[in-house]
C-alpha positions in Angstrom: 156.0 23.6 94.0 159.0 25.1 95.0 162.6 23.2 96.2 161.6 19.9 97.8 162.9 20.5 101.2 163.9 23.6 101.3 162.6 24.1 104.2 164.9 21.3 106.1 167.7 22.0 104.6 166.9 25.5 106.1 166.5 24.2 109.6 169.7 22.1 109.6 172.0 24.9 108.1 170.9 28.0 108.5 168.1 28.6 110.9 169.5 31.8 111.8 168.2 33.0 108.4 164.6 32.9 109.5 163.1 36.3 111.4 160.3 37.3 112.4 158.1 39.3 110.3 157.5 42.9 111.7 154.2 44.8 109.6 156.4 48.0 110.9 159.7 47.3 109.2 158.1 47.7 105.9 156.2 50.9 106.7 156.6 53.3 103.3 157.8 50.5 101.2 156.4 48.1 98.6 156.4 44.4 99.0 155.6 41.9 95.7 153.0 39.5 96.4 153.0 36.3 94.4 149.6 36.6 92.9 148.8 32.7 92.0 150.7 31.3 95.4 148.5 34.2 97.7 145.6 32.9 95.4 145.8 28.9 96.3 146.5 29.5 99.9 143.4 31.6 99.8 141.4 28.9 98.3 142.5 25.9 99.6 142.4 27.2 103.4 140.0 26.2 105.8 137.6 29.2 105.4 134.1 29.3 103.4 134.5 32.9 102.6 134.9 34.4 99.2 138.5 34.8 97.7 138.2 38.4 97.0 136.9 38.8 100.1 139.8 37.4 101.7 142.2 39.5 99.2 140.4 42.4 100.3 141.4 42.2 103.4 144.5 41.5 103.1 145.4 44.1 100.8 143.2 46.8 103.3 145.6 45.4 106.2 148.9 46.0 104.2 147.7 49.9 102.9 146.6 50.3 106.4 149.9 50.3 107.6 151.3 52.1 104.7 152.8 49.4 102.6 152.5 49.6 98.9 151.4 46.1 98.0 152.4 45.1 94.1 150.6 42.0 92.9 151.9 39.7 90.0 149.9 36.8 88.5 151.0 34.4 86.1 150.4 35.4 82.5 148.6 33.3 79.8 151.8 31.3 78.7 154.1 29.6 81.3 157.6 29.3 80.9 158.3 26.2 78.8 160.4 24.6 80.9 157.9 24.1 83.4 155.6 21.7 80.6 156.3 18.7 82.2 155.6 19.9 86.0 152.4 21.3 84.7 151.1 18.2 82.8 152.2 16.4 86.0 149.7 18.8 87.9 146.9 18.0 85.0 147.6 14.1 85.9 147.0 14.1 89.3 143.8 16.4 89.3 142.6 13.4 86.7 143.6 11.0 88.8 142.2 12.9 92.1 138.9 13.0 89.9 138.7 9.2 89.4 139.2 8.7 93.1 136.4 11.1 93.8 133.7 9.7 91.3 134.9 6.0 93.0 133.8 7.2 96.1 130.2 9.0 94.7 129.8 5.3 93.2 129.9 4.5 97.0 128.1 6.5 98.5 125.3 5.8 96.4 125.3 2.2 97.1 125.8 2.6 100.8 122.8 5.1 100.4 120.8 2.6 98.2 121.6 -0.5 101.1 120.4 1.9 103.8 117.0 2.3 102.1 116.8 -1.3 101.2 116.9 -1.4 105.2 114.6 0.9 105.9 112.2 -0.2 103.9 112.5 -3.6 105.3 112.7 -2.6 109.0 109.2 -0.1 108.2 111.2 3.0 108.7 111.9 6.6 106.6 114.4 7.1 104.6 117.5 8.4 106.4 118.7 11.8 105.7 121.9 11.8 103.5 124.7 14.0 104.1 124.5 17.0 102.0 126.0 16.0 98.0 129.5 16.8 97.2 129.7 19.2 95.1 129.6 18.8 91.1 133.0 16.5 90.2 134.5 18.9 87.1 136.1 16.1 84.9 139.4 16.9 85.3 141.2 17.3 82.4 139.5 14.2 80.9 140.9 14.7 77.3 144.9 13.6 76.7 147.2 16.5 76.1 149.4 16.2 73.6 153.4 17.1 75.3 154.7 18.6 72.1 151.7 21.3 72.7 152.4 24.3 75.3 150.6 24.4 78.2 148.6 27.6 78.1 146.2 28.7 81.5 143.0 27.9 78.4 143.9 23.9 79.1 144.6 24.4 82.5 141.7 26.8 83.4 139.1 25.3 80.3 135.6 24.3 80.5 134.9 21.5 82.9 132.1 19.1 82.5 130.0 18.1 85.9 129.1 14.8 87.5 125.9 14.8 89.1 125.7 14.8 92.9 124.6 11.9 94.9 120.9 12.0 94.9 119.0 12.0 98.5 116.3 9.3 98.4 112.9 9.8 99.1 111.3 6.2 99.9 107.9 5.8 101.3 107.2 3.5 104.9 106.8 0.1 104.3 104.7 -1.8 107.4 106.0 -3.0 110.3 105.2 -6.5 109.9 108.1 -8.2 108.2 107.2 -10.6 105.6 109.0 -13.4 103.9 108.8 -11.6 100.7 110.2 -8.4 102.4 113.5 -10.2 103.9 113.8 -12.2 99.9 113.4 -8.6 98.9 115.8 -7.1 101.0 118.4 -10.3 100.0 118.3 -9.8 96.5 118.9 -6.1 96.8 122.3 -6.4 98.3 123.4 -9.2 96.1 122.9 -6.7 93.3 124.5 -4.0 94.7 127.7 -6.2 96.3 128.0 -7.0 92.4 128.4 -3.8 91.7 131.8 -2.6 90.6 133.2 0.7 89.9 133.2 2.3 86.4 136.1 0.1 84.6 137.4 3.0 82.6 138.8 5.1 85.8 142.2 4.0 86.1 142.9 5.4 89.6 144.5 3.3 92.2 142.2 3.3 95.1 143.9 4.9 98.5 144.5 3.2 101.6 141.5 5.1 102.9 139.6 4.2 100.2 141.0 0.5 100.2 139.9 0.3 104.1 136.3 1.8 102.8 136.0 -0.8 100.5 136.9 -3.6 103.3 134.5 -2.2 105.3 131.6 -2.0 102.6 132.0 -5.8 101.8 131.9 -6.8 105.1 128.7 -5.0 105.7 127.0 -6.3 103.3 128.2 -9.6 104.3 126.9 -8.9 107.8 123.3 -8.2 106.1 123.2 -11.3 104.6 124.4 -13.1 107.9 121.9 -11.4 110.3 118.9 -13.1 108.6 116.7 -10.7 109.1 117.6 -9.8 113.2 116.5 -6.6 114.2 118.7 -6.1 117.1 122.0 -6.9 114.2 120.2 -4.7 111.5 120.0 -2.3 113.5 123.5 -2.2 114.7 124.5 -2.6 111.0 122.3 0.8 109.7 124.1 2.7 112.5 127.7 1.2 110.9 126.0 1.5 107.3 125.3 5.9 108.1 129.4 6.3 109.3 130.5 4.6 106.3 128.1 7.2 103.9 129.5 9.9 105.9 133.2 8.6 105.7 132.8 7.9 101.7 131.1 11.0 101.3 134.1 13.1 103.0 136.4 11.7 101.1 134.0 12.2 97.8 134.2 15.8 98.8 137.9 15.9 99.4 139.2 14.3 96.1 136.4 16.8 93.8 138.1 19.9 95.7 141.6 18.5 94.8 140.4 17.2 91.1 139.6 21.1 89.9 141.8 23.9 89.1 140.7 27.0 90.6 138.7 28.5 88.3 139.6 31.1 86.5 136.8 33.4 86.9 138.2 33.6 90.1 141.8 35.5 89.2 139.5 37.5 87.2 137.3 38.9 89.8 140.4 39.3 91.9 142.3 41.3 89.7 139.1 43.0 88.9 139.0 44.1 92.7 143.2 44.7 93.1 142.8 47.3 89.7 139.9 48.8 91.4 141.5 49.3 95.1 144.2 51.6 92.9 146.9 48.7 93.9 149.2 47.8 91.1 148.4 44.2 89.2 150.4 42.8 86.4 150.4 39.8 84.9 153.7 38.0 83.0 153.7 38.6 79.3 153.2 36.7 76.9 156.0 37.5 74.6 158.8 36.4 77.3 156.7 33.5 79.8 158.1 34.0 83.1 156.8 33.1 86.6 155.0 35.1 88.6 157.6 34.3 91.8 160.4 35.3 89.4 158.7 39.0 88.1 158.2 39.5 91.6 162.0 38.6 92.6 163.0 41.1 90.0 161.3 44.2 91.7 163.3 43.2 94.5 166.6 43.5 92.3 165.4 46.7 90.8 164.8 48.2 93.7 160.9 48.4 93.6 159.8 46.3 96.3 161.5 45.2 99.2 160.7 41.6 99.4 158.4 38.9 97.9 155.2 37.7 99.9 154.9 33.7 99.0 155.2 30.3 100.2 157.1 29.3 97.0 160.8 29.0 98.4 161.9 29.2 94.3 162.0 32.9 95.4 165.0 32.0 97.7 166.6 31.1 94.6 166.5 34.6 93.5 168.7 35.8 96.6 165.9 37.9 97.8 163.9 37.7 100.9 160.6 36.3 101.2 158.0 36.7 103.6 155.6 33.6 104.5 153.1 32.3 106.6 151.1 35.7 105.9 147.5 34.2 105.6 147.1 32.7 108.8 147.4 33.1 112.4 148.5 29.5 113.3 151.4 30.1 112.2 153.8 33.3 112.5 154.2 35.1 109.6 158.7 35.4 108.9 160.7 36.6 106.7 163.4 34.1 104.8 166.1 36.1 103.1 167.8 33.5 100.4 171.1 35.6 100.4 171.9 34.9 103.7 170.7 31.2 103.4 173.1 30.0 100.8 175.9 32.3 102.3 175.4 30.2 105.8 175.2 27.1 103.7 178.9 28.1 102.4 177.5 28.4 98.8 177.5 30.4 95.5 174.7 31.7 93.5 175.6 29.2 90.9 175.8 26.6 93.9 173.0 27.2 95.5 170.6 27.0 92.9 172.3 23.6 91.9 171.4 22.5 95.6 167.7 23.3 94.3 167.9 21.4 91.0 169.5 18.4 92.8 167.0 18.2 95.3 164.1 19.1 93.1 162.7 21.9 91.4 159.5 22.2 89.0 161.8 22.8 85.9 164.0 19.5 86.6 163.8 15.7 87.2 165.3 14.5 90.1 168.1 12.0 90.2 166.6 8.2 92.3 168.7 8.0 95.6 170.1 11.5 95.4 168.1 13.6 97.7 169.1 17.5 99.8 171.1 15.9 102.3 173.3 14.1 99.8 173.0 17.0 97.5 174.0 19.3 99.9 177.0 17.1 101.0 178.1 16.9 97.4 178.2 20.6 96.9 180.4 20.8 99.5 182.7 18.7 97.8 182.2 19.1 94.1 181.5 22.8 92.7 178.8 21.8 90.2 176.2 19.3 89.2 178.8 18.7 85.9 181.5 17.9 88.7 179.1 15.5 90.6 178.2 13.8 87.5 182.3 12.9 86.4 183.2 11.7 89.9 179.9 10.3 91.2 178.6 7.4 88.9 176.7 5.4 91.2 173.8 7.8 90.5 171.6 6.9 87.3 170.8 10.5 86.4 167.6 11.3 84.0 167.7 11.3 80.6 169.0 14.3 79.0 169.8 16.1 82.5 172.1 18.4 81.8 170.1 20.1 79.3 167.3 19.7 81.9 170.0 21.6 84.0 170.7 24.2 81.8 167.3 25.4 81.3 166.8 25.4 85.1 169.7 27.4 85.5 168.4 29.7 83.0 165.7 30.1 85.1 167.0 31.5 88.2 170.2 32.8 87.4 168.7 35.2 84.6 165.7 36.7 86.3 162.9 38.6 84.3 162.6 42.3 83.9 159.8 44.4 85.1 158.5 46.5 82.9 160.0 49.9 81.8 157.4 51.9 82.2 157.9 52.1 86.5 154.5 54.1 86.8 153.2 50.5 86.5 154.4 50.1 90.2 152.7 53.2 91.7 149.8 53.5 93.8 146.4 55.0 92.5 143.4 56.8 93.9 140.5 53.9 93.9 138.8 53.7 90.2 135.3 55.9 89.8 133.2 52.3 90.2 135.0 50.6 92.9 132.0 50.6 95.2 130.0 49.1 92.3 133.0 46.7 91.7 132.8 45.9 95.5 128.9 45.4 94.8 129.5 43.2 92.0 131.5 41.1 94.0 129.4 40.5 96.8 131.5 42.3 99.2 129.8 45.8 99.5 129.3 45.5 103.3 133.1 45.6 103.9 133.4 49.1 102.9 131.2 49.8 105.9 132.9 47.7 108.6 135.0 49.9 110.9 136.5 47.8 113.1 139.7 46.1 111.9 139.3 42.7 111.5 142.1 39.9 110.1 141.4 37.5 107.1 139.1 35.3 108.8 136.5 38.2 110.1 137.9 38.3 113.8 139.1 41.4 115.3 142.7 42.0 115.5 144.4 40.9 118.2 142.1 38.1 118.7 143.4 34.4 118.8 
């Protein structure tokens, strides 16, 4: 997502480009808001509230201070020379999915050899961490590349695996016969026989490889301490950090594995229409991205920079404002004009840089990276010019149509719409305190003392 290390290239060449962002500077102006990238930072952050929530009070924050936020979401079709990026997205979630369901496999075993304990040692049944949530089988079926890659096969049904179950095992007595420790024996040589399902193809982590170490000698450890209380018990204290570890990580690969779902966008755009903010989404008839509608208001005048973390809006010569949806970091504003005019580069140039070093619309060339890329430009005036005098390079297949259609996109930026009442603010819709009902957010509209993203007062730290 966006230029692979933009941000370097930024801090070796032209760190005086980055400012501060002031909230005062853009008093009585509009800024665009990269719908989809505001959406993901949203979700993915470290925060258990509700998205629209979260959008709520973001957009409250911006109107608050008299700044016309426009919001622009990625339409139904994507722009077709971002297939390949986007089936590269559907392949990891798949493969992130695989890793996850290796790691429920896991944790039911490790879950399953702590009861065999416990009923051999006469105690309860630990208490398991709480399940991961349901697994969505990430894009299970294969996708065909000739077909376009429409938000339906990103955002489709999902199917569900089903959480690890929490064991309820009666107490066994405290005497410990020979049975029981035979018992307990055969037990884990079932489950150390165990393998994971052969048809996921993932390649296990080095987290996961290290869990798996670990598991084996466990079990090995059982099968050593013949039947010592004093080791078993030391062992079911190992055995309940390795659940916990396996079951973290289970968690971490099924939030990773899904798309956010669409119902999601939905109820967010559902809340943006009703706050009288303008929402668009790209159209159909001429797939864009939502970064580069966004750019365009900047061009025409409409809004006066792009909120997003996607530096492809850099590309656009426009300046961009990150870092909004936190407090960790300081929100700044980037302007790309005055980032390629420190580097000592063109337009043209300086979206070259971006293909060179590696964009979502472009393979990158093995052994080429910014620094060299950067260097080159200097030199050469064109990726065409690169390719003549530098041979060394084994450039992709096809590349400079790969090129081309990159260039298209950022060198011929999309036009908003005509009608420029689309842009305006609105009084708040008739139902927007049902809306705010339906969304589970009601209690908001009575909170009267400003608070930031993450419900803490202003000002706080």
């Amino acid at each position: 997502m966006g230029v692979k290390r933009m941000t370097e290239l930024i801090k070796r060449f032209a760190p005086e480009a980055v400012k501060p962002f002031q909230m005062e500077t853009y008093k009585g102006k509009a800024l665009a808001i990269d719908g989809n990238l505001l959406m993901q930072r949203f979700h993915h952050g470290s925060t258990d509230k509700p998205v629209q929530l979260l959008w709520y009070r973001f957009l409250k924050n911006l109107r608050e201070h008299d700044i016309t936020p426009i919001c622009v979401f990625d339409g139904a079709v994507r722009h077709p020379a971002k297939k390949n990026e986007l089936l590269k997205r559907q392949a990891a979630r798949a493969l992130a999915y695989d890793r996850a369901h290796i790691e429920v496999q896991r944790s039911n075993r490790l879950l399953e050899l702590q009861s065999l304990l416990n009923q051999y040692r006469g105690s309860v049944a630990p208490t398991a961490p709480s399940s991961p949530s349901p697994i969505p089988h990430a894009l299970a079926l294969p996708v065909d590349p000739a077909q376009q890659v429409s938000t339906e096969q990103l955002f489709g049904p999902q199917e569900t695996l089903a959480p690890i179950a929490e064991e309820k095992l009666p107490s066994s007595s405290t005497t410990k016969p020979e049975s029981a420790l035979e018992t307990l024996v055969e037990g884990i040589s079932q489950l150390s026989m165990q393998s994971e399902d052969p048809d996921l193809q993932a390649t296990p982590t080095p987290n996961q490889k290290r869990l798996a170490d670990l598991e084996t000698e466990v079990f090995q450890r059982i099968k050593n301490a013949e039947g010592s209380e004093t080791a078993l018990t030391e062992i079911s204290d190992r055995l309940e950090q390795l659940q916990t570890s396996s079951h973290n990580l289970a968690n971490n690969y099924t939030f990773r594995s899904a798309p956010i779902p669409k119902q999601n966008y939905d109820k967010v755009m559902r809340l943006i229409r009703a706050m009288g903010i303008p929402c668009m989404e790209t159209p159909e008839d001429a797939p864009t991205e939502a970064e580069a509608t966004a750019s365009s208001l900047v061009h025409y005048g409409i809004a006066e920079a792009v909120i997003s973390e996607d530096s492809d809006v850099l590309l656009y010569d426009v300046p961009m404002i990150r870092h909004v949806t936190g407090f960790k970091i300081p929100a700044s504003v980037i302007d790309g004009k005055e980032v390629r005019q420190m580097m000592g580069f063109s337009r043209e140039q300086f979206v070259d840089l971006a293909i060179l070093s590696g964009t979502d619309f472009c393979e990158t060339t093995p052994k080429l990276g910014p620094l060299t890329a950067h260097k080159l430009l200097l030199q050469y005036p064109s990726i065409e010019e690169i390719m003549e005098h530098e041979t060394k390079y084994a450039y992709p297949e096809d590349y400079l149509l790969q090129v081309q259609l990159a260039r298209q996109v950022f060198l011929e930026p999309s036009e908003p719409p005509v009608d420029f009442d689309t842009f305006k603010l609105r009084d708040e819709a008739e139902d927007f305190v049902s809306v705010m009902k339906d969304l589970e957010i009601e209690s908001e509209l009575y909170n009267n003392v400003p608070i930031n993203l993450f419900g803490q007062p202003v000002g706080a730290t």
